[in-house]
C-alpha positions in Angstrom: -58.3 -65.1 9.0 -58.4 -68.8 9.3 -56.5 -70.1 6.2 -55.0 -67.9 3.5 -53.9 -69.9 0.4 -51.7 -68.4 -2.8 -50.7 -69.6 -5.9 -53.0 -70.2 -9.3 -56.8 -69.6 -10.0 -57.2 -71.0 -13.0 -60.0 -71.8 -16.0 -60.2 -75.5 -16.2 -61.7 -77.0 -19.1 -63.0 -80.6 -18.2 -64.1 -83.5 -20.7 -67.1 -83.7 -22.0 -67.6 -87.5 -21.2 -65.5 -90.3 -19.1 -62.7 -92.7 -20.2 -60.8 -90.8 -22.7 -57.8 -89.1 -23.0 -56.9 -85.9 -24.1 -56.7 -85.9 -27.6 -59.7 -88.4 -27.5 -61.8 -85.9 -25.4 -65.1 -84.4 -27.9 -65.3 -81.2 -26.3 -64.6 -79.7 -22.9 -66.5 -77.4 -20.4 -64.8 -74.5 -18.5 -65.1 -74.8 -14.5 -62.9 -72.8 -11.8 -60.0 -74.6 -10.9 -56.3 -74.1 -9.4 -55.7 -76.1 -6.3 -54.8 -73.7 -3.7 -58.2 -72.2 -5.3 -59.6 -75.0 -4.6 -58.6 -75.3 -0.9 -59.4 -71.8 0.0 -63.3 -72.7 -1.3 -62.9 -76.0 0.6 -61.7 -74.8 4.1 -65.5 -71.9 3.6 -67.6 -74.6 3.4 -66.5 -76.5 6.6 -66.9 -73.3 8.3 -63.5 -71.8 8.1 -62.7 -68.0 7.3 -60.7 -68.3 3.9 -58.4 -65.9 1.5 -57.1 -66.0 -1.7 -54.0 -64.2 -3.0 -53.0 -64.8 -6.7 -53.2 -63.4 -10.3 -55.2 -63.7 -13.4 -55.4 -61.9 -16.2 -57.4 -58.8 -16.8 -59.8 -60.2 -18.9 -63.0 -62.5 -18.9 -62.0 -65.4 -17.7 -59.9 -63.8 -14.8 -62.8 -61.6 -13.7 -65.3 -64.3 -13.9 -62.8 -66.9 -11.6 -62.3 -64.3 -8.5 -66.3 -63.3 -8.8 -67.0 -67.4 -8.6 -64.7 -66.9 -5.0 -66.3 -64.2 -4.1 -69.4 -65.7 -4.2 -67.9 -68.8 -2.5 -67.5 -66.1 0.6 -63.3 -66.3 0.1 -61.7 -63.2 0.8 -60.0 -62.0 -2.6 -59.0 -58.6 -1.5 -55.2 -59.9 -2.0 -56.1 -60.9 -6.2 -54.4 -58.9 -8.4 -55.1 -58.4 -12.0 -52.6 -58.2 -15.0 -52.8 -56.5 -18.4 -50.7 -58.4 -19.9 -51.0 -61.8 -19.8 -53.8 -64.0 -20.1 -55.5 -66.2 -17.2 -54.1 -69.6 -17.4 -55.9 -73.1 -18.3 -55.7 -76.4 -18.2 -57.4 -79.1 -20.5 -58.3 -82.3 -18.1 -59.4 -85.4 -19.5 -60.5 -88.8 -17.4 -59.7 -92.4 -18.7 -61.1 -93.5 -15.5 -62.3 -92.0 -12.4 -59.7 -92.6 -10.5 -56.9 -90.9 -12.6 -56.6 -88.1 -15.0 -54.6 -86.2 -17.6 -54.0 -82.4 -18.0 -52.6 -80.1 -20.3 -51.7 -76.6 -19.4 -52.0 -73.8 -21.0 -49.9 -70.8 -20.2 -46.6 -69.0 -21.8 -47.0 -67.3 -19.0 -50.2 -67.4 -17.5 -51.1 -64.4 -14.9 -50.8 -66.7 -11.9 -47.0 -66.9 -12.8 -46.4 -63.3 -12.4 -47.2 -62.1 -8.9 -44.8 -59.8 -7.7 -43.3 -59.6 -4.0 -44.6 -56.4 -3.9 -47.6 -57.3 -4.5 -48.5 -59.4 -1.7 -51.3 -58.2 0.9 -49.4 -58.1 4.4 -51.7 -57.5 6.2 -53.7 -60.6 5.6 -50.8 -62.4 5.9 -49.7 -61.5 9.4 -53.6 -62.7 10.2 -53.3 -65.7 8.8 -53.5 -69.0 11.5 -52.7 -71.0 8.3 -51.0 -70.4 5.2 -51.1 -72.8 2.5 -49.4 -73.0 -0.8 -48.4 -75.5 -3.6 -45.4 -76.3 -5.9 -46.4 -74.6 -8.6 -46.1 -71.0 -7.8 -42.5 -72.1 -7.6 -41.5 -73.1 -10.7 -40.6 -69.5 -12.0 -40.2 -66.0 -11.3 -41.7 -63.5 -9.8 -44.0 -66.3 -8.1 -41.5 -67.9 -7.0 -40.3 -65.3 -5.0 -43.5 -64.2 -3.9 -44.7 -67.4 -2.9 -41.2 -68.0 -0.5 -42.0 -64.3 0.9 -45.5 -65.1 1.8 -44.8 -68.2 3.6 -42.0 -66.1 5.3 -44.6 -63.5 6.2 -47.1 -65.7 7.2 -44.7 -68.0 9.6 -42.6 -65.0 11.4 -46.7 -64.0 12.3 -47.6 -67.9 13.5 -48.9 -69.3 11.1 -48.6 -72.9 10.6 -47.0 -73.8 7.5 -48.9 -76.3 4.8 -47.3 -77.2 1.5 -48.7 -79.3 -1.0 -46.1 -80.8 -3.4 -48.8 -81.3 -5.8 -46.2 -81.8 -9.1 -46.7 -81.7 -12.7 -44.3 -83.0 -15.0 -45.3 -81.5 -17.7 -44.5 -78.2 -16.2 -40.9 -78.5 -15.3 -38.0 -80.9 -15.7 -38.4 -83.8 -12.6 -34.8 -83.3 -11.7 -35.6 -79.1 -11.7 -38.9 -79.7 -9.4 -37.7 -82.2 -7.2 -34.4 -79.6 -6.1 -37.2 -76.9 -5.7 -39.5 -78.8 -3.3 -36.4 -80.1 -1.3 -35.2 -76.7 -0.9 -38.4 -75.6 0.4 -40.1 -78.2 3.2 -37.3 -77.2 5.7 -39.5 -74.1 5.7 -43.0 -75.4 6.2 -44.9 -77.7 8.9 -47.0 -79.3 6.6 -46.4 -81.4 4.1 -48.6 -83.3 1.9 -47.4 -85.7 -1.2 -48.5 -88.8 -2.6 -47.1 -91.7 -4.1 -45.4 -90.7 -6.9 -44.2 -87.6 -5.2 -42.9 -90.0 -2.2 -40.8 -91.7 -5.3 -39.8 -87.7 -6.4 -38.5 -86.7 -3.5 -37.5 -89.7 -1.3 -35.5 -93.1 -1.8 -38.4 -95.3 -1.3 -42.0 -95.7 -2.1 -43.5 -96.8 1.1 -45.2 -94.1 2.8 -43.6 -95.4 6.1 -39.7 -95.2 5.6 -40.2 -92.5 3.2 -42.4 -90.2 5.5 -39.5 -90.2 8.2 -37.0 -89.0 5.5 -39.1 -86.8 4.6 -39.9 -85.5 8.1 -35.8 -85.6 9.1 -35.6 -82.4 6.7 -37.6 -80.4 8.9 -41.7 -80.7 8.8 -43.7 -81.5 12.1 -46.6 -83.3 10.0 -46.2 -85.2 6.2 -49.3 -86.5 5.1 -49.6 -89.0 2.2 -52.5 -89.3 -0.1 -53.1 -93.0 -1.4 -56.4 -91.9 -3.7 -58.7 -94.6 -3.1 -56.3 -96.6 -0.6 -56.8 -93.7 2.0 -54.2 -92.0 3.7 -50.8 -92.2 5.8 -49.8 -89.6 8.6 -46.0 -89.5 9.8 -45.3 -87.1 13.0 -42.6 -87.0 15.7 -44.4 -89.6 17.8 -44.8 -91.9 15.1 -47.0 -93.1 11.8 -50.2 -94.9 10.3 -52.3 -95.5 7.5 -55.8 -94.9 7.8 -58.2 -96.5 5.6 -60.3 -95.4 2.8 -64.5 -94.8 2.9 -65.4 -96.9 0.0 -68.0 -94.9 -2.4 -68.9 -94.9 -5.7 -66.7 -92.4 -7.4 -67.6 -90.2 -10.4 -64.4 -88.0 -11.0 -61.4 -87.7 -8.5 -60.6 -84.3 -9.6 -60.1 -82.1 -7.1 -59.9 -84.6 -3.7 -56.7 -83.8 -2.6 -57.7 -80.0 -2.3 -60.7 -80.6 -0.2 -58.5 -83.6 1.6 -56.2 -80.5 2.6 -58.9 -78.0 3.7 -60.3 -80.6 5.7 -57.3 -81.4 7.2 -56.1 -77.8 8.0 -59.3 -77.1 9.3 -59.6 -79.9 11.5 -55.6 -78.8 12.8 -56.2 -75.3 13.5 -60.1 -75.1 14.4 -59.8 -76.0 18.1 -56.3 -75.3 20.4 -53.2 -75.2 19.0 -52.5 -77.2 16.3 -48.5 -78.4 17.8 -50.5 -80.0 20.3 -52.7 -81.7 17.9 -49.9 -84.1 16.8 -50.7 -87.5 18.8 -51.1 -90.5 16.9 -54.6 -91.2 18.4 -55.6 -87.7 17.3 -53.9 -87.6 14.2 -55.9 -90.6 13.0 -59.2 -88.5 13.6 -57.8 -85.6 12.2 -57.3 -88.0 8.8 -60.6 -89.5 9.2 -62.4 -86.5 8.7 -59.8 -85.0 6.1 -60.7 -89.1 4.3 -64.1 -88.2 4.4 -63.7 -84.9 2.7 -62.2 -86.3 -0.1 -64.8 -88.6 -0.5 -67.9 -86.8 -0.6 -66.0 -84.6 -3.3 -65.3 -87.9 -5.2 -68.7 -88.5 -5.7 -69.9 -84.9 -7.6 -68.5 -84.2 -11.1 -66.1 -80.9 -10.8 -64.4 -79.6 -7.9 -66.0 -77.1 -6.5 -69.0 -77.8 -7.3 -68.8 -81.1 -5.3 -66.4 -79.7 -2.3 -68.8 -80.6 0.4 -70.9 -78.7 3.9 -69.5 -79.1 7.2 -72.9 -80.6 7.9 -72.7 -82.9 5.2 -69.0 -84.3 6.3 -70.4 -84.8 9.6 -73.6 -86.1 8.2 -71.8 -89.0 6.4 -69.2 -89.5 9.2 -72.1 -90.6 11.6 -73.8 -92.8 8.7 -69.9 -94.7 8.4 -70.1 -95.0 12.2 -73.3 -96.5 12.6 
């Protein structure tokens, strides 16, 4: 198995028009959602071997979300259902299409419950990536769940990929910013953006606060400017690698297909320690940039996550 993600599939209910907030929004439409969810869709359609291990509820919504991955080819043999609490959502709304609002819904969603015991091992050990996010670490049993996996996954070779991705409306800032700490000694890849740089380090420049941030133990951070592109940090040094400028419809979602696109790109040929050059780095980004993009430009995530044939596609148009 390529890339195994964990954490929350979610029902997420997006506005019904643009450039409103929430309570402004007229009515919403339910999509799939849940970043890690969103990654594991991502890394299928650039060609990689994906699996999803989580929980939703045993209801509608929950059987619905893990039918829409199946369909997307992920492997959900590690989903788990619960009886007694409902799939989790999140109301999104857009002022603009750069930015956006949401509101969860959960007390305590499904997603929040997976168990230790739980986890599938075996898909673990064959993982060549595992990938996770901050909020499967908020509370227990995920929490714990989420730490074994990664544990799992790394004692088998995996590399390591953690996205901060924080919500403060989900936990206290001091309360999530002592979680994350706690945890990128244990992973290799770390992805934040700005205002997570501000969370977590002393300053907001990607450049100083990438090498404090790769001093507590991570062999790759990667920062996500939105439309101002994206910043690498490894042991051999740093750089900022521009945007592709398109016309964006709804930015929902880039960071996840940013991520897959970057994993993929990291593990898909040899081994992905030797992959950390500067010079190769900054195509690794590139294509990871271009991900993003072409997701920028579709309404929804997954509907918009985009083909390996059409990343390359546009690639070789921005190159010619």
């Amino acid at each position: 198995m390529d890339i195994v993600c964990l954490g929350e599939l979610l029902v997420d209910m997006f506005p019904a028009e643009l450039g409103r907030s929430l309570a402004d929004v007229s009515a919403f439409r339910p999509k799939p959602g849940g970043a890690p969810a969103n990654v594991a869709v991502a890394a299928v359609r650039l060609g990689a071997q994906s699996a999803f291990i989580g929980k939703v509820g045993d209801d509608d919504f929950g059987h619905h979300l893990v039918g829409i991955l199946r369909e997307d080819k992920v492997d959900v043999s590690g989903m788990r259902y619960d009886a007694e609490a409902r799939t989790g959502m999140a109301f999104i709304a857009m002022p603009d299409e750069n930015s956006y609002e949401i509101l969860f819904y959960r007390n305590t969603g499904a997603d929040m419950r997976l168990r230790a015991d739980e986890l599938d091992r075996e898909i673990l050990e064959q993982a060549r990536a595992f990938h996770f996010g901050s909020i499967s670490l908020i509370q227990e049993p995920s929490r714990g769940a989420t730490l074994a996996a990664a544990r799992i996954a790394r004692e088998a070779g995996a590399l390591i990929s953690f996205d901060v991705n924080y919500r403060p409306d989900l936990w206290s800032r001091e309360e999530a910013r002592e979680r994350v700490l706690d945890t990128i000694p244990h992973v290799d890849l770390l992805k934040v953006n700005e205002v997570e740089l501000e969370l977590l380090t002393s300053s907001a420049d990607p450049d100083i606060a990438s090498q404090e941030l790769l001093a507590l133990g991570p062999d790759l951070c990667v920062v996500t400017l939105g439309p101002d592109g994206s910043f690498f940090r490894v042991g051999r040094g740093g750089e900022y690698v521009p945007p592709f400028q398109v016309k964006t419809v709804d930015a929902t979602g880039c960071g996840d297909a940013f991520v897959a696109g970057l994993i993929w790109q990291l593990i898909g040929g040899t081994g992905w320690r030797e992959q950390l050059t500067v010079a190769r780095m900054r195509e690794v980004l590139r294509y990871a940039n271009a991900v993003g993009a072409l997701t920028s430009q579709i309404l929804g995530v997954i509907p918009a996550l985009p083909t390996a044939e059409q990343v390359e596609e546009f690639l070789g148009q921005a190159d010619a």
